[in-house]
C-alpha positions as CSV (number, residue, x, y, z in Angstrom):
1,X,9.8,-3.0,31.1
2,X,7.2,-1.3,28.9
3,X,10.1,0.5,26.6
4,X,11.3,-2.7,26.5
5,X,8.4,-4.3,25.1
6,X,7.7,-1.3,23.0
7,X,11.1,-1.6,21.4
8,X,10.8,-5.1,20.4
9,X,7.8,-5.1,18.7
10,X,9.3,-2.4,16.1
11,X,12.8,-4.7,16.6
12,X,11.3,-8.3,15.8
13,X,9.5,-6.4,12.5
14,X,13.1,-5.1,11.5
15,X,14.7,-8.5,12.1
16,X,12.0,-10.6,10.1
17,X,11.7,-7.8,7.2
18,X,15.7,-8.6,7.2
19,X,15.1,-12.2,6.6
20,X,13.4,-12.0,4.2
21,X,15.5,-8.7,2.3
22,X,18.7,-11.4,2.6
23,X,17.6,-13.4,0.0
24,X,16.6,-11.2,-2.6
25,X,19.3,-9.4,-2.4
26,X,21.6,-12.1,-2.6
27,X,20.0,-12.6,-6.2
28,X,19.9,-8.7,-6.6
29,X,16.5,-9.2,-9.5
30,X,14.6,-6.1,-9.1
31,X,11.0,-7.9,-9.0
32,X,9.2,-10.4,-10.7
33,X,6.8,-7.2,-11.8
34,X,7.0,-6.0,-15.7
35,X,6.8,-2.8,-13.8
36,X,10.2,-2.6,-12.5
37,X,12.1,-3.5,-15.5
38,X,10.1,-0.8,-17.0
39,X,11.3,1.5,-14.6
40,X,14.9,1.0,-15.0
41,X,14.4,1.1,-19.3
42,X,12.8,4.6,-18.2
43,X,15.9,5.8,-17.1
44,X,17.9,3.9,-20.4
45,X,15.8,5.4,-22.8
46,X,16.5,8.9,-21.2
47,X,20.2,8.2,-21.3
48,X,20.1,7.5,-24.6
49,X,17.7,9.5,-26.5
50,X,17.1,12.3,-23.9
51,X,13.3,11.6,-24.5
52,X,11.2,10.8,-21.1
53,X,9.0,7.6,-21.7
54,X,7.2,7.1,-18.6
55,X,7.2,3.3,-17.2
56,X,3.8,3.5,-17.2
57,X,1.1,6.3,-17.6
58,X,0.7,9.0,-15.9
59,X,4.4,8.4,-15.1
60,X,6.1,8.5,-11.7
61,X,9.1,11.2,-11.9
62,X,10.7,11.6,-8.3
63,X,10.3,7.7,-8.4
64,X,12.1,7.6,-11.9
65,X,14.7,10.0,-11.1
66,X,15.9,7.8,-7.9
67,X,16.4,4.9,-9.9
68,X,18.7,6.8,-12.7
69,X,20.3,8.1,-9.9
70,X,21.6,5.3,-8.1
71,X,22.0,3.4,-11.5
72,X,24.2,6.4,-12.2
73,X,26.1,6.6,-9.1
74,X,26.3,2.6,-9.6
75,X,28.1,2.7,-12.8
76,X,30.2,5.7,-11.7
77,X,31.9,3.3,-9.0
78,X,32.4,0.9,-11.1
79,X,29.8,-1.5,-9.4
80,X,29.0,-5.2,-11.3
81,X,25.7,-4.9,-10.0
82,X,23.3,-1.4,-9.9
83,X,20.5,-3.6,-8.9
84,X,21.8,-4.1,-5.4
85,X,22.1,-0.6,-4.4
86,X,18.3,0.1,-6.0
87,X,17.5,-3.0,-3.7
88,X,19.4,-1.3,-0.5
89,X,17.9,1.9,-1.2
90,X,14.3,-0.1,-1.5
91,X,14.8,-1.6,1.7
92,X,15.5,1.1,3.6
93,X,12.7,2.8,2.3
94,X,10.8,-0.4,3.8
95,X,12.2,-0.1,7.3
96,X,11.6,4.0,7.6
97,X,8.2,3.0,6.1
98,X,7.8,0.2,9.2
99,X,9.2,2.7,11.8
100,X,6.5,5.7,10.9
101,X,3.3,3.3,11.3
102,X,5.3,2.3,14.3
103,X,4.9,5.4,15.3
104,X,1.4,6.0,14.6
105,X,1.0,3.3,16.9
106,X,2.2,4.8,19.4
107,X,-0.1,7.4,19.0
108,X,-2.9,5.1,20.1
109,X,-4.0,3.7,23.1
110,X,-3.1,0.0,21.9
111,X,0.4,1.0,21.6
112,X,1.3,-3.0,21.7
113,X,-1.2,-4.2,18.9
114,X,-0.6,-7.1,17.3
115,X,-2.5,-5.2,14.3
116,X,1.4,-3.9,14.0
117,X,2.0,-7.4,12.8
118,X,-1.0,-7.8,10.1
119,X,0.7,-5.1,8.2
120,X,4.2,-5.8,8.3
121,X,3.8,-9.3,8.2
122,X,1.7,-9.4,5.2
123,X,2.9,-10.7,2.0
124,X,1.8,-8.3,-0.5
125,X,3.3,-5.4,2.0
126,X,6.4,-7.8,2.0
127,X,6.8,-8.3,-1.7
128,X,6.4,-4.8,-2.6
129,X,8.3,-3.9,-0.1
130,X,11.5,-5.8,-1.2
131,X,10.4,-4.8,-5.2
132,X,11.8,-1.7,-7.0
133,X,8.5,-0.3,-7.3
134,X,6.6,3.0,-6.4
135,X,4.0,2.1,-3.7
136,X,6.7,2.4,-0.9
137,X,8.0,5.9,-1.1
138,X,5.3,7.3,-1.9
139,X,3.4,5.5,1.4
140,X,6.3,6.7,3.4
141,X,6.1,10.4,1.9
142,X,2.4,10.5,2.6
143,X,1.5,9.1,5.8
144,X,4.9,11.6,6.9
145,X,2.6,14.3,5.8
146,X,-0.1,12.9,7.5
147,X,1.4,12.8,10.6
148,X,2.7,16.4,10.9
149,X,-0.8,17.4,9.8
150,X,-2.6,14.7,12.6
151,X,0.3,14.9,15.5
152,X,2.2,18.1,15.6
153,X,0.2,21.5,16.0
154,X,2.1,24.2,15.3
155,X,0.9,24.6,11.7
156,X,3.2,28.0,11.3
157,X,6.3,25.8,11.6
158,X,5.1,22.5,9.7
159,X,3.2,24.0,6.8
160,X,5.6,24.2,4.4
161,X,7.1,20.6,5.4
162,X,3.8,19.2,5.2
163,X,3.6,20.3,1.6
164,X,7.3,19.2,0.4
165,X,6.6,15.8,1.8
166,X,3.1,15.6,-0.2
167,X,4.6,17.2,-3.6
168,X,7.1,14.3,-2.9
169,X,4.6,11.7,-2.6
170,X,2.6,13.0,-5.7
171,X,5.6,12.8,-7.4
172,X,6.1,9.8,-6.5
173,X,2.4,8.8,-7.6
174,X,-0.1,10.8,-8.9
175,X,-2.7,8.7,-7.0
176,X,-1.2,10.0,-3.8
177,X,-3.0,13.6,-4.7
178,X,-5.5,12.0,-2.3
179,X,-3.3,12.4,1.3
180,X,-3.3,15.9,-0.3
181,X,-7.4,16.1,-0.4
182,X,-7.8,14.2,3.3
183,X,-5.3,16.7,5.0
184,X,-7.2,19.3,3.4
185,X,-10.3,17.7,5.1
186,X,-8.5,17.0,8.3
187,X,-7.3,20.6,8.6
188,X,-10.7,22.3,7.9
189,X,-12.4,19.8,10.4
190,X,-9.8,21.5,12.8
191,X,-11.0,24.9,12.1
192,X,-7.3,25.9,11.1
193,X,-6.9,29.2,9.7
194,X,-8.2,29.1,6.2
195,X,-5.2,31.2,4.7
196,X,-3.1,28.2,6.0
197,X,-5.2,25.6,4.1
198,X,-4.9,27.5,1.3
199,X,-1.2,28.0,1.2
200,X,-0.6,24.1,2.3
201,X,-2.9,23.3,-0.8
202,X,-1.6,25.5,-3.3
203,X,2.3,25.3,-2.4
204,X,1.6,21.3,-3.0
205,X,-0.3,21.4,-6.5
206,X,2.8,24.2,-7.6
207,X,5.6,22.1,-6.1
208,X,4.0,19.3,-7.6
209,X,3.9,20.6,-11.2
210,X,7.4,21.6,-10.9
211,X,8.1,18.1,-10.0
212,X,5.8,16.9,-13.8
213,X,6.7,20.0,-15.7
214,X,9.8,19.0,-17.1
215,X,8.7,15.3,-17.7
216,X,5.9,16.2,-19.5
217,X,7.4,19.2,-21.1
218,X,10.3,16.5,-22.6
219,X,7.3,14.3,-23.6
220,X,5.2,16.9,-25.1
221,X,8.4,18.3,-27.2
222,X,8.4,14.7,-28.7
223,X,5.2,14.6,-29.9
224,X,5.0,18.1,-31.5
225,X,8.6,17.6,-33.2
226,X,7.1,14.1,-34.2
227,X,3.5,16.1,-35.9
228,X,1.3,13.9,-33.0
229,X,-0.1,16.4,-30.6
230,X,-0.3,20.1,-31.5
231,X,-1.9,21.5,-28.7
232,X,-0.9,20.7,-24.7
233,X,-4.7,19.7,-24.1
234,X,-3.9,16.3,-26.0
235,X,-1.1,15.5,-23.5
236,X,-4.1,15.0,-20.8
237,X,-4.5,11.4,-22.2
238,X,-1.3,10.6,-19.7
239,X,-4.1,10.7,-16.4
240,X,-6.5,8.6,-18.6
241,X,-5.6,5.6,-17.2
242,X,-8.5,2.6,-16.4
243,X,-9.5,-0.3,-18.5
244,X,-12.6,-0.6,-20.0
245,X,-12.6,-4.7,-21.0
246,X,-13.2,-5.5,-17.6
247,X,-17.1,-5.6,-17.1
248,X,-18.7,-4.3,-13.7
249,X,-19.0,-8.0,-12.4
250,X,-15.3,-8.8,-13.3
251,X,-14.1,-5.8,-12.2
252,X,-15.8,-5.9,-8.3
253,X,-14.6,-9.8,-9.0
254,X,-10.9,-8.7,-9.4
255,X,-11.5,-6.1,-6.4
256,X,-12.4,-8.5,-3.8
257,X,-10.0,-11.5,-4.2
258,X,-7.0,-9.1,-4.4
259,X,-7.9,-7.7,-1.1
260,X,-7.6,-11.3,0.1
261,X,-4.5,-11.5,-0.8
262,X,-3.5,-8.8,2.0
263,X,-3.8,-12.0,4.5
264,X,-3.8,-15.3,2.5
265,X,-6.9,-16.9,2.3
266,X,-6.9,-18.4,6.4
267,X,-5.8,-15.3,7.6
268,X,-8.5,-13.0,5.3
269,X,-11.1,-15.4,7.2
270,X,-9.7,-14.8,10.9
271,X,-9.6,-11.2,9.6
272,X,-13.8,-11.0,8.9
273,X,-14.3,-12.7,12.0
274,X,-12.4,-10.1,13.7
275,X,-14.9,-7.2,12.4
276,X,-17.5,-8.4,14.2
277,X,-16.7,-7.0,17.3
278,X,-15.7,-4.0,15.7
279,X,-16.3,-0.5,17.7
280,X,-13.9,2.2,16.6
281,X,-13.8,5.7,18.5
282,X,-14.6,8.5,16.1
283,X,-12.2,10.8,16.1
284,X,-9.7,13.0,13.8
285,X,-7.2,10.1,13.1
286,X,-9.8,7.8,12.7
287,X,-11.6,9.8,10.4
288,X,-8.2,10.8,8.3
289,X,-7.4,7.2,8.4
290,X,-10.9,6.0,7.1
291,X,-11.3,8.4,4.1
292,X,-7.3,7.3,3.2
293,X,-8.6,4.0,3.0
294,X,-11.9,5.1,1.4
295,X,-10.4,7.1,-1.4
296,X,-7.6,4.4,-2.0
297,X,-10.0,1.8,-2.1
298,X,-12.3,3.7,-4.9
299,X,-8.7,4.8,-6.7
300,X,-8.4,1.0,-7.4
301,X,-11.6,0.0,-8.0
302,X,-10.6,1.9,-10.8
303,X,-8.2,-0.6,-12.2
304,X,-8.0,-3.9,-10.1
305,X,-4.9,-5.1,-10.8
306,X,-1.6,-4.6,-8.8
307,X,-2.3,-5.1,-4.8
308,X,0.5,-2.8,-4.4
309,X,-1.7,0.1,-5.3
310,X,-4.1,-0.5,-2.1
311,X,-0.7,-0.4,0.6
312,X,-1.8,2.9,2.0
313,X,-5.4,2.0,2.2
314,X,-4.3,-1.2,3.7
315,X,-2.1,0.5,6.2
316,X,-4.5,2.9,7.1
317,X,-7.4,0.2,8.0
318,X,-4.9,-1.3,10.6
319,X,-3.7,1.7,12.5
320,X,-7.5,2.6,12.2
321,X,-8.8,-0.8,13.9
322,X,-5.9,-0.7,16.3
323,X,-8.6,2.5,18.1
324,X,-11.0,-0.8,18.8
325,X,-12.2,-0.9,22.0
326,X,-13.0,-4.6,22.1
327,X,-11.8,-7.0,20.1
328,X,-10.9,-11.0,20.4
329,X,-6.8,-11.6,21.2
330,X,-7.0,-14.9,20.0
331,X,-8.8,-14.4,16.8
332,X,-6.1,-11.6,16.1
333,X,-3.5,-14.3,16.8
334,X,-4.9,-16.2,15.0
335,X,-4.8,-13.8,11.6
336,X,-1.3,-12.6,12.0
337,X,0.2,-15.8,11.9
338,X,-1.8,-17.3,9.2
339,X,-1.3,-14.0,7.2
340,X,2.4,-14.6,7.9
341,X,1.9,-18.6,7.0
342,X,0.6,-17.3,3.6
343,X,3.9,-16.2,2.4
344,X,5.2,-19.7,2.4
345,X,1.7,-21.7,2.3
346,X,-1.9,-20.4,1.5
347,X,-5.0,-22.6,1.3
348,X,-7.2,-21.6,-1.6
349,X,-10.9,-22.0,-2.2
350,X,-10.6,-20.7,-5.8
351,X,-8.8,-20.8,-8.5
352,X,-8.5,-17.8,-11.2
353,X,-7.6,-18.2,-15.0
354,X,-4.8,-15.1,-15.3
355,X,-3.4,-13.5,-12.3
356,X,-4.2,-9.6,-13.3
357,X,-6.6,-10.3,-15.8
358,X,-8.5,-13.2,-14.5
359,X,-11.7,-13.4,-16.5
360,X,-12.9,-17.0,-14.7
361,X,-13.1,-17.8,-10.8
362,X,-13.4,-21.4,-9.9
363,X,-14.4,-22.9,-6.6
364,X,-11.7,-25.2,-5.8
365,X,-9.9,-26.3,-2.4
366,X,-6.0,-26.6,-2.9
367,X,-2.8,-25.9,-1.5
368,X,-0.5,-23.4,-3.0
369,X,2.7,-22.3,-2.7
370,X,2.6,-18.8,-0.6
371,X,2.9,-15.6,-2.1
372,X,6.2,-14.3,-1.2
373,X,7.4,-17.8,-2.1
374,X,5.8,-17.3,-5.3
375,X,6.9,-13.8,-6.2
376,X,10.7,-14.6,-5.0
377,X,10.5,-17.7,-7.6
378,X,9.0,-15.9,-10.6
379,X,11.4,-12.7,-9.5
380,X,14.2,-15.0,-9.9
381,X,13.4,-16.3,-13.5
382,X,12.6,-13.2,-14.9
383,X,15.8,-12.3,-14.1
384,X,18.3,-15.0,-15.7
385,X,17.8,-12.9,-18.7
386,X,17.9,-9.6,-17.3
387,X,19.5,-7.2,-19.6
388,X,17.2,-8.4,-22.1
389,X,14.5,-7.4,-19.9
390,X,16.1,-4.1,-19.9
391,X,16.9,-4.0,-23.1
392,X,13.5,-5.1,-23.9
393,X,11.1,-2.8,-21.4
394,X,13.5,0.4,-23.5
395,X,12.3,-0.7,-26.7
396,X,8.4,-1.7,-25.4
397,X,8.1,1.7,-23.8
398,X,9.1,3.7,-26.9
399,X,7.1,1.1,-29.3
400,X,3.8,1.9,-26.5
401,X,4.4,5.7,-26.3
402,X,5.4,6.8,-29.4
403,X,2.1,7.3,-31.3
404,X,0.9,9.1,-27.8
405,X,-0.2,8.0,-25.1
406,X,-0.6,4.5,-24.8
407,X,-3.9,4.3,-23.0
C-alpha cells in the first residue's frame, strides 16, 4: 500500500503537468517571454551569417545548440511546425525534472510531503516549465549532479559523471557555476580525498570552457574582423551582466514580490505561516540544499527580474523544509492548493506599474487573473505574428551585439 501511495504522488504530478502541457502545445507558441524568441533568432542568425549572437549575455550554448538542433531536425522532416518538437522536448525536460526531486524526496524521512506539491504545483515552476527557456535543463543537469555527489558514495566511479552533468548545466547557464561551488563545499565537509575534489573541480571548469570556447571564439572573431575588440580581455563584458537603474530600495522591492509569485499571493501567506514552526535537522543535504538556495537567491538579487532564475533556489527550499520535524498539515494544505488556485485566480494586495521593471508599488486589494492563465494568454498573442518575432529577435540581437557587448 505504501508503493502505492508513493507512486501516485509522482503519478498525479505527471498527470496535472499534462494538463496543463495539452494546451500549449495545441497552440505550439514557444512562450510569452522575449527570451525565447530570442533564442530561436540565436540559432537563425547562426544559420545565416555563421556569427554566434547570444540570446542574451553571457549566452547559454548547450541551451542554444538544442534548440538549432531540433529546429534542424524539424525542417529536415519536413515538419509545418519546429515549435512543437522544442515544446515536446521542453516537456519532457519538465517531467525528468519532476521525477529527480521526486526522488530527493525519497531520500527524506517525509517521503509523502505535500511540500512535493508546492513545487510542482507552482505557477512560475509551471510556466517555465512549459516555456522554451533555460532554467529547466539546467535545474535538471544540476540537482543530477547534486544527487550523485549527496546520494551515491563511491566517488571513484561517479567523479567524472558528476562533472559532465555540471559542465552540462554551466553550459546551460553560467549562473549554474554555483552547484559547481556547493559540491565543492559538500565534498570537502565529507573529508573526501582532496585529489578527487580537485579533479571533479578542474575536469568541470575545462569541460565547461570547451562547451564556451567555440561561442565565444565565433564572437570574438567578429569583433576583431569588425576593428571592435583587439585584445580577448574586452570580450569579459559578456559576464557583466546586472542593471544599475534599479536603486537599492527598488531593487530589494523587485526581490521580494517576485518571490511571492512562487505561491500567489494566499498561498505566499499560508507559506509564512508555515515557517513558524520551522525546525530543520542539520545535516549534509540540508546544508547543500540551503547554500543552493543561498547562492541562487544572492545570484538574483543581482538582477530581479525573471522568477525563472530563482527555480533551483526555489526547489531546494522545499526538499529542504520537507527535513521539518514539526510542522502544521493543514496550513500546508492550505498553501498547496492556494498556490495551485493562483494559476487560475490570485488575490492581490498590490499593484505594480511594469511587470520586470516596476518602479511604483501600490497597495491595492483586487482580483486578478492567475498567472499561468496570464502567461498562456500573453504566450498566445505574441505568437499570432510569430515569424516576425523571429524575424525580429535575428535582427534585435545583431543590432544589440554588434558594437560589443550589449551590457
Amino acid at each position: 500500500m505504501k508503493k502505492v501511495t508513493e507512486i501516485n504522488f509522482l503519478t498525479l504530478s505527471i498527470v496535472i503537468s499534462s494538463l496543463f502541457f495539452i494546451p500549449v502545445f495545441l497552440r505550439a507558441n514557444v512562450g510569452s517571454d522575449w527570451d525565447s524568441y530570442a533564442l530561436v533568432g540565436t540559432y537563425i542568425n547562426f544559420i545565416d551569417s555563421g556569427i554566434y549572437i547570444p540570446s542574451r549575455p553571457p549566452g547559454f550554448p548547450v541551451f542554444e545548440i538544442l534548440i538549432g538542433l531540433m529546429s534542424y531536425i524539424s525542417n529536415y522532416l519536413g515538419l509545418n511546425n519546429f515549435e512543437q518538437g522544442l515544446l515536446i522536448i521542453q516537456f519532457l525536460t519538465l517531467i525528468s525534472l519532476n521525477v529527480l526531486i521526486y526522488n530527493f524526496f525519497n531520500k527524506t524521512e517525509n517521503k509523502k510531503s505535500l511540500f512535493f506539491f508546492l513545487i510542482v504545483l507552482s505557477p512560475i515552476y509551471l510556466i517555465s516549465g512549459l516555456s522554451i527557456i533555460d532554467y529547466f535543463l539546467g535545474s535538471l543537469f544540476g540537482f543530477s549532479a547534486l544527487y550523485l555527489a549527496l546520494y551515491k558514495n563511491d566517488l571513484n566511479y561517479h567523479q567524472i559523471l558528476i562533472s559532465v552533468l555540471l559542465s552540462l548545466a554551466i553550459g546551460v547557464r553560467l549562473s549554474n557555476v554555483i552547484f559547481l561551488f556547493v559540491i565543492l563545499i559538500l565534498f570537502l565537509i565529507k573529508k573526501e580525498n582532496l585529489s578527487k575534489i580537485f579533479i571533479i573541480g578542474f575536469t568541470t571548469v575545462v569541460l565547461s570552457g570547451f562547451l564556451y570556447f567555440p561561442f565565444y571564439n565565433n564572437l570574438y572573431n567578429f569583433y576583431t574582423d569588425t576593428n571592435i575588440y583587439s585584445s580577448i580581455s574586452e570580450m569579459s563584458c559578456v559576464i557583466n551582466l546586472t542593471n544599475t537603474d534599479h536603486d537599492l530600495i527598488g531593487r530589494l522591492g523587485r526581490f521580494i514580490l517576485k518571490q511571492i509569485n512562487y505561491f500567489g499571493t494566499l498561498g505566499f501567506i499560508f507559506f509564512l505561516i508555515l515557517l513558524k514552526d520551522i525546525k530543520i535537522k542539520i545535516d549534509n543535504t540540508t546544508t547543500s540544499l540551503f547554500l543552493i538556495f543561498l547562492f541562487f537567491q544572492l545570484s538574483f538579487l543581482r538582477l530581479p527580474t525573471e522568477e525563472g532564475h530563482l527555480i533551483p533556489a526555489f526547489i531546494a527550499l522545499m526538499i529542504m523544509l520537507n527535513q521539518l520535524s514539526q510542522y502544521n498539515l493543514k496550513i500546508l494544505v492550505t498553501a498547496v492548493i492556494f498556490t495551485f488556485l493562483s494559476n487560475f485566480i490570485d488575490i492581490k494586495f498590490y499593484e505594480v506599474d511594469q511587470v520586470d521593471s516596476a518602479s511604483e508599488i501600490t497597495l491595492n486589494l483586487s482580483v486578478a487573473e492567475g498567472f499561468f492563465i496570464e502567461d498562456y494568454k500573453l504566450r498566445n498573442l505574441r505568437g499570432v505574428d510569430k515569424e516576425f518575432n523571429y524575424s525580429n529577435s535575428q535582427s534585435t540581437l545583431f543590432d544589440a551585439w554588434k558594437n560589443g557587448c550589449p551590457n
